[in-house]
C-alpha positions as CSV (number, residue, x, y, z in Angstrom):
1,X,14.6,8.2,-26.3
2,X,13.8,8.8,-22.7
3,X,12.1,6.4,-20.6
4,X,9.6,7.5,-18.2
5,X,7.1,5.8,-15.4
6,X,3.7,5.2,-16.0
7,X,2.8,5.4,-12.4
8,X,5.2,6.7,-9.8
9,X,4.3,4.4,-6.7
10,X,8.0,4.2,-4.8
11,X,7.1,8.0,-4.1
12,X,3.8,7.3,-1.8
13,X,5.1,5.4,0.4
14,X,8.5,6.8,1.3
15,X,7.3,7.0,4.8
16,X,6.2,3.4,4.8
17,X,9.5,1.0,5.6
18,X,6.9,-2.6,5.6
19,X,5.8,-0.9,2.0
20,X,9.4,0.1,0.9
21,X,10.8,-3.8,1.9
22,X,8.1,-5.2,-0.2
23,X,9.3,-3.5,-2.9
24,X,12.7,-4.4,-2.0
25,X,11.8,-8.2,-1.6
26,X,9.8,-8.4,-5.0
27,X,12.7,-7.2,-7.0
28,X,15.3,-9.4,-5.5
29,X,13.0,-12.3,-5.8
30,X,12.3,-11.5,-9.1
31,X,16.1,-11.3,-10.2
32,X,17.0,-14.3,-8.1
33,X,14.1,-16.6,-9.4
34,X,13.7,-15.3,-13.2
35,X,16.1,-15.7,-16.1
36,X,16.0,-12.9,-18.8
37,X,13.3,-13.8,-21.0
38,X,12.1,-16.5,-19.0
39,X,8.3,-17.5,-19.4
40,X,7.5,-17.2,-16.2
41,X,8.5,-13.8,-15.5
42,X,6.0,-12.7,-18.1
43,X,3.4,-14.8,-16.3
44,X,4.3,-12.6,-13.1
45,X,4.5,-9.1,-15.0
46,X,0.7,-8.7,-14.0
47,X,0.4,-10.0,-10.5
48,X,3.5,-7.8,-10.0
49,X,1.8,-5.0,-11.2
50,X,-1.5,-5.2,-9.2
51,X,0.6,-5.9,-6.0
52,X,2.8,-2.4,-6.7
53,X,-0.4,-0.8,-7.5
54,X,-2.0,-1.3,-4.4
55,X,1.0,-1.2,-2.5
56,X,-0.1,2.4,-0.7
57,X,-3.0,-0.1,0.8
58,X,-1.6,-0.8,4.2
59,X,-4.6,-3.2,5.3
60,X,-4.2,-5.2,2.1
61,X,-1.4,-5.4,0.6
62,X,0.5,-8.1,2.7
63,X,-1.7,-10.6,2.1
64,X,-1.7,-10.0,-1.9
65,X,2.2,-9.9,-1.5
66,X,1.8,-13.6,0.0
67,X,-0.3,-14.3,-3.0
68,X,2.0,-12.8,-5.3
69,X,4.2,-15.5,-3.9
70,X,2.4,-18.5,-4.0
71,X,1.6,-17.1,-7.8
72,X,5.5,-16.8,-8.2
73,X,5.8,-20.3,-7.5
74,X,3.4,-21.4,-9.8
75,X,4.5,-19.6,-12.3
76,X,8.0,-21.0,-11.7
77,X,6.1,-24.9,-11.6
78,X,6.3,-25.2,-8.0
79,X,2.6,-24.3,-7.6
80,X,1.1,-25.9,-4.1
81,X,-2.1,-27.7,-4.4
82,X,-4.7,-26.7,-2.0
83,X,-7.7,-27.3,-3.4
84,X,-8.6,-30.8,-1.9
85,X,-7.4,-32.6,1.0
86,X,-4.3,-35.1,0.0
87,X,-5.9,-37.6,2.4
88,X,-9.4,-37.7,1.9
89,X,-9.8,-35.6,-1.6
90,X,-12.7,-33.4,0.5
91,X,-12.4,-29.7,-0.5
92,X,-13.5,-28.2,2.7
93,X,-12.2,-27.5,5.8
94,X,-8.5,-27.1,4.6
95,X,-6.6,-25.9,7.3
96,X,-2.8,-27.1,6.9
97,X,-0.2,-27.8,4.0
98,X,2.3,-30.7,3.8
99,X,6.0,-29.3,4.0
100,X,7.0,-32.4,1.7
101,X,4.3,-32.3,-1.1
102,X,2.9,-28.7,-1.4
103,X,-0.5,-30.2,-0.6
104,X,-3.7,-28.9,1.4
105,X,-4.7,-31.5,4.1
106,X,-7.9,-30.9,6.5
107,X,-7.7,-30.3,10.0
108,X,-10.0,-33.9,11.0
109,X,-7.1,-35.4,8.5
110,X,-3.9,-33.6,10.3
111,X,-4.5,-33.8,13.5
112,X,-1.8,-36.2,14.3
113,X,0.7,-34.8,12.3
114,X,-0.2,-31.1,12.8
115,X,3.1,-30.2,14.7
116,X,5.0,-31.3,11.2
117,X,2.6,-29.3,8.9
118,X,2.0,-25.9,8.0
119,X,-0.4,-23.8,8.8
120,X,-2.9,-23.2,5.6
121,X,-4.3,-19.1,5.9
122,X,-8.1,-18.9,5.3
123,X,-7.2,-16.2,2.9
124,X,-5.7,-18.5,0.3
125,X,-8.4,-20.5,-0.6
126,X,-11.1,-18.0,0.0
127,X,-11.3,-14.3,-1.5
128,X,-13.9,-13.4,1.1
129,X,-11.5,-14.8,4.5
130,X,-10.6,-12.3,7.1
131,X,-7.0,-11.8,6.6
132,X,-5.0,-11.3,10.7
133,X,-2.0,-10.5,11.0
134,X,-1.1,-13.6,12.3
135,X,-2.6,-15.0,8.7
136,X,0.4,-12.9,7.0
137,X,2.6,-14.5,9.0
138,X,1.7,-17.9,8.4
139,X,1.4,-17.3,5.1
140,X,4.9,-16.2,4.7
141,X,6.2,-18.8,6.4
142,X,4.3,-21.1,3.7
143,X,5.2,-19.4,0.8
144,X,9.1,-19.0,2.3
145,X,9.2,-22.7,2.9
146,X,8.6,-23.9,-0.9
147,X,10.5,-20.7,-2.2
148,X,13.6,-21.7,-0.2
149,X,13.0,-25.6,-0.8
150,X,11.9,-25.8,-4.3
151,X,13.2,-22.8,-5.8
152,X,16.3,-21.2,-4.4
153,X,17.7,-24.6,-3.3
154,X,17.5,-25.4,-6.6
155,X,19.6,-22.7,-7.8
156,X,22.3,-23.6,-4.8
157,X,21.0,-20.3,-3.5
158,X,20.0,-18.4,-0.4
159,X,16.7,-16.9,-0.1
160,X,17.2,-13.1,-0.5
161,X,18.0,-11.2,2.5
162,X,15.2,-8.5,1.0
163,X,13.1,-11.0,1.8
164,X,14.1,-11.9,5.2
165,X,13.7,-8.4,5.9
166,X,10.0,-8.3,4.7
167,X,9.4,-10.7,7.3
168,X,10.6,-9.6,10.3
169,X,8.9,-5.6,9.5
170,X,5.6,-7.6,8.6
171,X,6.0,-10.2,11.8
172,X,8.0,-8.5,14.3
């Protein structure tokens, strides 16, 4: 039996080395983070899929591949909380993320411990958020911290070097 692609996507964006390092960071992450058969790599079969699917989307896709993250980690049971303030419980006006507990806190609640926290993109708790480039970067550095911390720590592991790579095409 012959195996063949359902949908060619490597092919469209040959000329595209921020799209081709995406690619390249999802699969190491994915064989770094997942054991065969593991639970959560079905979980991530479908986000993965979207993500690939719009990866010819050049305005879009970085901010679903910092999704696709923060789903990863979830799926993994590192998922970050940032729905409600830690300090108050309030769910608006969430604007950083404790490096320590994965938690949202408001930016009336952070203000004295802002320089320690990290900086929460509009874009993941709102679907309608204009996404920056300067929100992908933050992002990433959110979604890095708690994959390095909670996941590849773990594992006595390095965060992939795909990865690394990722960020510096998408941030300079």
């Amino acid at each position: 039996d012959v195996a063949e692609a359902s949908r060619e996507r490597a092919s469209h964006v040959l000329d595209d080395a921020k799209a081709l390092a995406a690619i390249s960071a999802v699969t190491a992450i994915l064989r770094m983070s997942l054991d065969e058969g593991d639970v959560a790599g079905s979980a991530m079969f479908e986000a993965t899929e979207v993500l690939l699917d719009q990866i010819e989307a050049r305005e879009i896709w970085p901010a679903l591949y910092v999704r696709w993250e923060l789903g990863l980690l979830s799926a993994l049971g590192f998922g970050l909380d940032l729905q409600e303030c830690a300090v108050s419980g309030a769910n608006d006006g969430l604007t950083h993320v404790s490096p320590r507990t994965g938690r949202a806190v408001r930016g009336s609640e952070a203000e004295d411990y802002v320089a320690r926290l990290l900086r929460l993109p509009g874009f993941l708790i709102s679907t309608t958020a204009q996404v920056t480039p300067e929100d992908v970067a933050d992002g990433l550095k959110l979604t890095g911290h708690f994959l390095e911390a909670r996941v590849f720590h773990a594992m006595n592991r390095a965060m992939p070097p795909e990865r690394e790579r990722l960020v510096k095409r998408l941030v300079g």
